[in-house]
C-alpha positions in Angstrom: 32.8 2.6 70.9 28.6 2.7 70.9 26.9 5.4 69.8 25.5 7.7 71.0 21.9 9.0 71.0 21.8 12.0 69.3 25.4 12.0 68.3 24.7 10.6 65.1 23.9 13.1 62.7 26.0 15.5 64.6 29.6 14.1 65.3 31.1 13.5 62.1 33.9 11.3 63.8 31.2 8.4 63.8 30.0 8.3 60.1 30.9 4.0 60.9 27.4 3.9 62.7 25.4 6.0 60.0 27.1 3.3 57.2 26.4 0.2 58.9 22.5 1.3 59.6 22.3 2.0 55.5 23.7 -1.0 54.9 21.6 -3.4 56.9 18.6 -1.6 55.4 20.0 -2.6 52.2 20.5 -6.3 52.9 16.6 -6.3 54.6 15.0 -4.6 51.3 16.9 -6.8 49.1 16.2 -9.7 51.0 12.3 -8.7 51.2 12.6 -8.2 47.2 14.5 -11.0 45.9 11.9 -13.9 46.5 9.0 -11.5 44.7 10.9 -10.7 41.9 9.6 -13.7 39.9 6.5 -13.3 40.6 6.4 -9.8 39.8 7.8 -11.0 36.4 4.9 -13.5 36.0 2.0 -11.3 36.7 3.5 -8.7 34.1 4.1 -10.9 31.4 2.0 -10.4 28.6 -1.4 -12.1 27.9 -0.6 -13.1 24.2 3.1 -14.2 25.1 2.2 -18.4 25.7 -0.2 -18.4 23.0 1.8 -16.9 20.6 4.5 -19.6 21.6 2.4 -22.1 21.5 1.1 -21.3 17.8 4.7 -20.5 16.2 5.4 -23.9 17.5 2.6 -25.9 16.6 3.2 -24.3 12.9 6.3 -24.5 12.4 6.1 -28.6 13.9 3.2 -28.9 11.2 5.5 -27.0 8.0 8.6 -29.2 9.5 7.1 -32.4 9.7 5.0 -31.8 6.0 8.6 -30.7 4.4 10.5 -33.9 5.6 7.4 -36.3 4.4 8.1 -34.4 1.0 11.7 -35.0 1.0 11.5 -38.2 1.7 8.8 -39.4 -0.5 10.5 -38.2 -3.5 14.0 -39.9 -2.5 11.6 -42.9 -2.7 10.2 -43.0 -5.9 13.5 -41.4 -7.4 15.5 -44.6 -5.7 11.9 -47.2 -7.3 12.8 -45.6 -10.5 16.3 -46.4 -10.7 16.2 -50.1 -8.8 13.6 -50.8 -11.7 16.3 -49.3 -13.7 18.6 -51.1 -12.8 17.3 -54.4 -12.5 17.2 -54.8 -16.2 21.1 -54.7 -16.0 21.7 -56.2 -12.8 19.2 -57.7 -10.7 21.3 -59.1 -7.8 22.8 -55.5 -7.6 19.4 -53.9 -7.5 17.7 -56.0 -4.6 21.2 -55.1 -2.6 21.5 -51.5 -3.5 18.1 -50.3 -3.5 16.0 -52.7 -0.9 17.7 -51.9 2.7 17.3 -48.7 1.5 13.7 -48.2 0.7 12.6 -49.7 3.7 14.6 -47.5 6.0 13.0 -44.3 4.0 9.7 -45.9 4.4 10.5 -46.6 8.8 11.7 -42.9 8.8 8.3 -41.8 7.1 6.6 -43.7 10.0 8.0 -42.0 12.4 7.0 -38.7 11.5 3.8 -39.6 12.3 4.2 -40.6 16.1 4.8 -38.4 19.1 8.3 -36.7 19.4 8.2 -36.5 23.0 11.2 -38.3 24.3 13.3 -37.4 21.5 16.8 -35.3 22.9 18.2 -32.9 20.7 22.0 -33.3 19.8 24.8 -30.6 20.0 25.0 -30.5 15.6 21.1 -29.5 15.7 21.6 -26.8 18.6 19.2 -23.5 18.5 20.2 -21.0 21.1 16.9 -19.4 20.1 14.6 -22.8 21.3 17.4 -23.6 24.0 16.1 -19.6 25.7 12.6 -20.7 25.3 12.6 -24.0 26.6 14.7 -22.9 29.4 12.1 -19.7 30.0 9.1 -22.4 30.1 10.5 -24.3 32.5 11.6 -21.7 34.9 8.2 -20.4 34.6 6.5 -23.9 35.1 9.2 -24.7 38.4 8.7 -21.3 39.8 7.7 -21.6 43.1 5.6 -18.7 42.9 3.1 -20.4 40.6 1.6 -22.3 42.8 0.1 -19.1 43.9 -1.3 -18.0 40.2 -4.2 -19.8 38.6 -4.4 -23.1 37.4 -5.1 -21.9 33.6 -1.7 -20.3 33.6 -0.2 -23.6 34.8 -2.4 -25.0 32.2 -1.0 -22.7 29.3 2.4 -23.0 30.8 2.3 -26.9 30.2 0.9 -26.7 27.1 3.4 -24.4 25.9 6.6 -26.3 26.8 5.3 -29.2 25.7 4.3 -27.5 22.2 8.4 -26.1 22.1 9.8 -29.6 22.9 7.7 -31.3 20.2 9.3 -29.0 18.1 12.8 -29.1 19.4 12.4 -33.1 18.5 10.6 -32.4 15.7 13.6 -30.3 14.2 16.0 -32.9 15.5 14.2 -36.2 13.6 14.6 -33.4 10.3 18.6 -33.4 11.1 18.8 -37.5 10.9 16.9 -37.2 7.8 19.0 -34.9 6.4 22.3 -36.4 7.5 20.6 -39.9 6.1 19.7 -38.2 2.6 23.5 -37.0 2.7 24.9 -40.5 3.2 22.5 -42.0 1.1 23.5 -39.4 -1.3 27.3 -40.7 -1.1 26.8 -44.2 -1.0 24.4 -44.2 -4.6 27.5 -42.4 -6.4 30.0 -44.7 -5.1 27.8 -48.0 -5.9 26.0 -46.6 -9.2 30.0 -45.5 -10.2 30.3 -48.6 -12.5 26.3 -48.6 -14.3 26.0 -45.7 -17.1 22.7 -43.8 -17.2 22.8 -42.7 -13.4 23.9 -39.5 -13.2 20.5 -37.9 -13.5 19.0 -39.4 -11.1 21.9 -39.1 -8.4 21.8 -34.8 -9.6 17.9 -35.1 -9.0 18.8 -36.7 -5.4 21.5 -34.2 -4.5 18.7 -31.1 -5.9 16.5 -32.8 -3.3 19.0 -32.9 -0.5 20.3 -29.3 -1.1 16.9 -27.8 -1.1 15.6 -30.1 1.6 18.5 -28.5 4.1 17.6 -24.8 3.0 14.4 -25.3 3.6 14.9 -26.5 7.0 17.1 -23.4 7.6 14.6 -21.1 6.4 12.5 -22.2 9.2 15.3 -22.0 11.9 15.8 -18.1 11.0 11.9 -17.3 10.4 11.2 -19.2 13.7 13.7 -16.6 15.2 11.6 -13.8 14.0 9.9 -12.3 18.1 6.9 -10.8 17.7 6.0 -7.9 20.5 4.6 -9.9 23.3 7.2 -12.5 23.1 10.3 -9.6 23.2 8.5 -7.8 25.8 8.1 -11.1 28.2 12.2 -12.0 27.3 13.2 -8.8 28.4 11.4 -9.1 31.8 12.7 -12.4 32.2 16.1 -11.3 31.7 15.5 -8.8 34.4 15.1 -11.4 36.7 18.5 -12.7 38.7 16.8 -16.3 39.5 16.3 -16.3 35.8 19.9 -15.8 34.6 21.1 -18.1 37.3 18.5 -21.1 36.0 20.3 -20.6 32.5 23.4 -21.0 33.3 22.5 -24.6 35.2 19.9 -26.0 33.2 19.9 -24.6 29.6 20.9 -27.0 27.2 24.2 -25.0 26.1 25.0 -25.6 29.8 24.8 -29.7 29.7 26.8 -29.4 26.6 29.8 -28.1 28.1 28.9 -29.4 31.4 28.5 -26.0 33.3 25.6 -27.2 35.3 28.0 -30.3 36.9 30.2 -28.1 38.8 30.0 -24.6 40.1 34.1 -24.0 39.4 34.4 -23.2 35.8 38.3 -23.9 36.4 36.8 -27.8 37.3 34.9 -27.9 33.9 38.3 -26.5 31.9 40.5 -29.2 33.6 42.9 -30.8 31.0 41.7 -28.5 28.2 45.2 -27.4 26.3 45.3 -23.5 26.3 46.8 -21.5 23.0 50.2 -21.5 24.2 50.6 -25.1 24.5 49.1 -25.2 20.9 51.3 -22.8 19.7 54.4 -24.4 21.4 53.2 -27.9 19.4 52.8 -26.4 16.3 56.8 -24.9 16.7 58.0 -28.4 17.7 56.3 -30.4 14.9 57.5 -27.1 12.0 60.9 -27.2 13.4 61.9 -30.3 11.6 61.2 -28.9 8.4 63.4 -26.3 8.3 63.8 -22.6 8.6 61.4 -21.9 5.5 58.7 -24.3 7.0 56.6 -22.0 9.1 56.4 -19.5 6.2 55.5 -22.1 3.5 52.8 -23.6 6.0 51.6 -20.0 6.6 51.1 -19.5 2.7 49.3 -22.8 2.2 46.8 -21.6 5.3 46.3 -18.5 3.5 45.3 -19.5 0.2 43.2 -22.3 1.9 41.8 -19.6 3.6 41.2 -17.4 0.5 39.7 -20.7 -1.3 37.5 -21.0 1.6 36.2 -17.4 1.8 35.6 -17.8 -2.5 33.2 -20.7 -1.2 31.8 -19.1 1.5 30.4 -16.1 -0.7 29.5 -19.0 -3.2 27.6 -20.8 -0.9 26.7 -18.5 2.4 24.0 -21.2 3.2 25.9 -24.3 3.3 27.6 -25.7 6.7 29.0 -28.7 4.9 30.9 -29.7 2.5 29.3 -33.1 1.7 26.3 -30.5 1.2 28.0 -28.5 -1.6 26.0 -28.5 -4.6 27.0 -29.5 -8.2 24.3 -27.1 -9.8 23.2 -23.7 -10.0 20.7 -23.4 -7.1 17.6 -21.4 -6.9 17.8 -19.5 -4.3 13.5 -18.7 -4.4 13.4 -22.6 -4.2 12.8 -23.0 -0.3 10.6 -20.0 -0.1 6.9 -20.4 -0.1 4.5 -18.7 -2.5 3.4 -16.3 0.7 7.2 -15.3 1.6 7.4 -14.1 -2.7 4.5 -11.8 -2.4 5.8 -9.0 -2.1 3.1 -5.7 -1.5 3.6 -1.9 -2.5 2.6 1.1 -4.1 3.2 4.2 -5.6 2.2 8.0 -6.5 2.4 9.6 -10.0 1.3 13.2 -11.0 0.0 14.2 -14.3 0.9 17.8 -14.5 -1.0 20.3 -16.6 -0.2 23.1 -19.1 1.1 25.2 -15.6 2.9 23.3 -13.0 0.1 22.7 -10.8 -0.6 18.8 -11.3 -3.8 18.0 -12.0 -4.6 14.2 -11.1 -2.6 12.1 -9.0 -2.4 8.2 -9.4 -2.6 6.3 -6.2 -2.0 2.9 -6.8 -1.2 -0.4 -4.7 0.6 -3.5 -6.7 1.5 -7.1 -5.6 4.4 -8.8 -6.9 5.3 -12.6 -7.3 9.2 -13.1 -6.9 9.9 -15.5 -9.2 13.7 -15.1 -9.3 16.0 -13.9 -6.8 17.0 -10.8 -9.5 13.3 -10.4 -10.8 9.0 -10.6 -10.2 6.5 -9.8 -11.7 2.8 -8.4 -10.7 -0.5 -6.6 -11.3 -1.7 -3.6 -9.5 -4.6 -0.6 -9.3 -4.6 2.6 -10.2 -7.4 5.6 -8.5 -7.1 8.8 -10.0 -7.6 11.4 -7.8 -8.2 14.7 -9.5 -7.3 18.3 -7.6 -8.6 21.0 -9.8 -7.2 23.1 -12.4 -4.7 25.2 -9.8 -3.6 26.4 -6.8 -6.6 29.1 -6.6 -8.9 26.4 -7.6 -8.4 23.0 -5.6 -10.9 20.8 -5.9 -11.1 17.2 -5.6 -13.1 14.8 -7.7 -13.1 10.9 -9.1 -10.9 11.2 -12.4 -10.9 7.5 -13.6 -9.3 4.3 -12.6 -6.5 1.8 -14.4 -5.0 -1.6 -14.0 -1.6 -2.5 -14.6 0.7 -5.3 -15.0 4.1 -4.8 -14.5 7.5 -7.3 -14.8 10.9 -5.9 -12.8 14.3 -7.6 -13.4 17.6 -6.5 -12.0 20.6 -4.6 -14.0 23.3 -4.2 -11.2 23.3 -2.8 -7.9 20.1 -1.1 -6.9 19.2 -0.5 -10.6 16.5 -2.7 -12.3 14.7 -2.4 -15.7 11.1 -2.1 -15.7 8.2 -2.6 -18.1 4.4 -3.7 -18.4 1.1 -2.8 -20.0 -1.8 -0.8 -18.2 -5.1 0.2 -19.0 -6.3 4.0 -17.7 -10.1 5.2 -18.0 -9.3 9.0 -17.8 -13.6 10.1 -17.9 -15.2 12.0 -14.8 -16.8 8.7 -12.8 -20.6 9.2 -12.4 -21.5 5.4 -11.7 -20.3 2.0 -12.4 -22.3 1.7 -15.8 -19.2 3.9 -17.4 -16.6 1.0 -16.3 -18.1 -0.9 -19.1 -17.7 1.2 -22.0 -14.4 0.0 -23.1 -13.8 2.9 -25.8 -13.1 4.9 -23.1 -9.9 3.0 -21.8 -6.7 3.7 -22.8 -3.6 1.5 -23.1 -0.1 2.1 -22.2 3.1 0.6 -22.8 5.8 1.1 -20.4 9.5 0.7 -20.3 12.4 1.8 -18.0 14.7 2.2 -14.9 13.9 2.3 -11.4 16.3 2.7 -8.2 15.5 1.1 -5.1 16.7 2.1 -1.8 16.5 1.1 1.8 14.1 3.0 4.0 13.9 0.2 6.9 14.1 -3.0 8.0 10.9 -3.9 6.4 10.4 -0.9 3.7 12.2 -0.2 0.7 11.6 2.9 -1.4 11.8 3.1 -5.0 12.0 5.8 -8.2 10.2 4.7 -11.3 10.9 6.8 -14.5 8.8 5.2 -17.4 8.2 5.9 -21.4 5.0 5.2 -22.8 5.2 4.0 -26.3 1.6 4.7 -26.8 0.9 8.3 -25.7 0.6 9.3 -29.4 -2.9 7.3 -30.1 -4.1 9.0 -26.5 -6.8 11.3 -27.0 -6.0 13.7 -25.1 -2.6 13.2 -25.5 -0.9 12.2 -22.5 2.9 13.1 -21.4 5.4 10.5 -22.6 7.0 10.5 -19.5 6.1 9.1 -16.0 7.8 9.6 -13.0 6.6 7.2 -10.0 7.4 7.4 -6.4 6.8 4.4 -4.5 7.4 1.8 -1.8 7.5 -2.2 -0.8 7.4 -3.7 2.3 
């Protein structure tokens, strides 16, 4: 029955006229916003986002690319060293062990110097985290929106995709060298297994190969790291339902398990055993052996799997087992000198006869991590003075000191720390009294400090230090120093 005009709002027996109104406006405003949404997500993504992706790229292509010349230069003279080797026992043996080899470290060498483009990554050297960036480039770049934006952003757009697929194919030619490295690895041992006088040379090859693949992993994780543009323009793009929808067809995680071929997923499944059917095998095959054979198969799983799990806590970096190695690794190995530095500071108060304290040291310290339990590290001291109590405040330049410092883990969050300072404790009236080195004291320090979690990127810590020289201070100083710091 048609409505009726001014019956609308009135008869509630017709709400059917009032609904379908509501909805139809709601079918014409989505329709209107749909096709601007990614353009609305273009013009608000940040300024910063493509050249910061373009930079993290072009770095980490550069530290990549310099890592895996390294690698492979030393695998070259370490395999020179031993064909020279031996040749002296064996020269047949050394032209067919060592030749083929050398010149295929010497072609793989030349081809980190040509242009990765063309290169496609394989499903063992997958990163979801390149696979959402790639993906968000080219969404960007086929939008049809752009043409409506300038050309410097198609420009920067370009530039940036290209920049992430060098590097995709950058980190794929470091997989083949490492799976090469790992092979070569195996096929030395097994040929070198009759010839004494080897087995350094094969442990400096399988150092090489160990570090070579942390090293490479250190860079997957630190290439993870978002700074605040890039977070900022993901989570717009997420916002997006064109966006999500060009994932799940063109994304690289898609092609793998073909979800961009066909739109059923039942299609893509298709002659894929499910767990029962697993479940029912595994019966028929244990049936045979038995009425004890399902629980005897069930303890060998579980002390493989408690083996496994030992391993695993061993070794929480290594995804292979022809990878394991046959030394005690460094873990501070992979790490650059800049990712050791680590900076902080503290605060110290010297108290006076009363309890009001009458100098404070404020001091900031750098340390060198040159073990995964210990570092070690110099620092600066200004001493701050604030009167003689809490009716007389005054502040005023009481001296200055340098220190050096060395920290080395007990257990847990408890390390033992030491190091030797110097402290001019004189009223400074000019630069002139810096020189005067009767008036510096020395310290010697020793003892435990706690360190505790603040955030993500801060820890705090509690320094409480005995000076071995107080005694020859004049004044004497206190014995004891309590320190209240940070490092981040």
């Amino acid at each position: 029955m048609p409505c009726r005009e001014n019956s609308l709002l009135t008869s509630p027996a017709r709400p059917c006229c009032l609904l379908a109104i509501l909805f139809l406006f709601f079918l014409h405003t989505t329709a209107a916003q749909t096709p601007d949404s990614t353009a609305a997500a273009i013009s608000r993504l940040p300024e910063k986002y493509l050249s910061q992706v373009s930079g993290k790229s072009r770095h980490f292509e550069k530290q990549v690319s310099k890592r895996s010349e390294k690698a492979l230069n030393k695998l070259a003279r370490q395999e020179k060293k031993m064909q020279a080797r031996l040749a002296k026992i064996d020269s047949v043996a050394a032209k067919n062990i060592f030749t083929r080899s050398i010149d295929s470290l010497g072609n793989l060498k030349s081809r980190l110097h040509q242009k990765t483009a063309g290169l496609q990554a394989s499903a063992g050297s997958y990163s979801g985290y390149l696979d959402t960036l790639q993906s968000s480039l080219s969404f960007l770049k086929d939008a049809k929106n752009l043409g409506e934006q300038s050309k410097a952003l198609q420009e920067k757009l370009s530039g940036s995709l290209k920049n992430v697929q060098a590097l995709q194919s950058r980190l794929q030619q470091a997989e083949q060298i490492k799976a090469y490295i790992r092979e070569r690895k195996q096929q030395l041992k097994e040929q070198l297994a009759q010839y004494t006088g080897f087995s350094k040379d094969l442990q400096k090859i399988n150092k090489e190969a160990y570090y070579y693949g942390q090293q490479l992993r250190e860079y997957k994780e630190l290439l993870k790291d978002k700074k605040k543009a890039e977070a900022k323009a993901m989570a717009l793009l997420k916002q997006v339902p064109a966006y999500n929808s060009f994932l799940q067809k063109h994304s690289q995680l898609a092609s793998l398990f073909n979800l961009s071929a066909a739109g059923n997923t039942a299609q893509n499944l298709e002659g894929l055993q499910t767990r029962a059917q697993v479940e029912q095998l595994i019966q028929q095959r244990l049936g045979g052996g038995g009425p004890n054979a399902q629980a005897a198969v069930s303890q060998q799983l579980s002390q493989a799997r408690e083996r496994f799990n030992e391993l695993k806590d061993k070794f929480p970096n290594v995804d292979n087992a022809a990878d394991m190695p046959d030394f005690k690794p460094n873990e501070m190995k992979s790490k650059s000198f800049l990712q050791r530095l680590e900076f902080g500071g503290n605060l110290q108060f010297q108290r006076s006869s009363q309890y009001f304290p009458t100098t404070s040291d404020i001091a900031g310290q750098v340390a060198y991590q040159f073990h995964k339990n210990g570092s070690a590290g110099i620092g600066a001291a200004y001493k701050l003075g604030m009167g003689t109590g809490f009716n007389n405040i005054r502040f005023s330049h009481q001296g200055v000191g340098l220190r050096s410092f060395l920290d080395w883990k007990l257990k847990g969050t408890f390390y033992i720390n030491g190091g030797f300072e110097q402290n001019y404790n004189s009223q400074l009236l000019n630069e002139e009294q810096l020189r005067n080195f009767d008036n510096w004291q020395g310290s010697a320090l020793i003892g435990i400090s706690k360190k505790y979690k603040v955030s993500s990127k801060l820890k705090g810590n509690i320094i409480l230090l005995y000076d071995f020289l107080h005694n020859q201070h004049v004044p004497r100083t206190d014995p004891v120093k309590l320190r209240l710091g940070y490092n981040f």
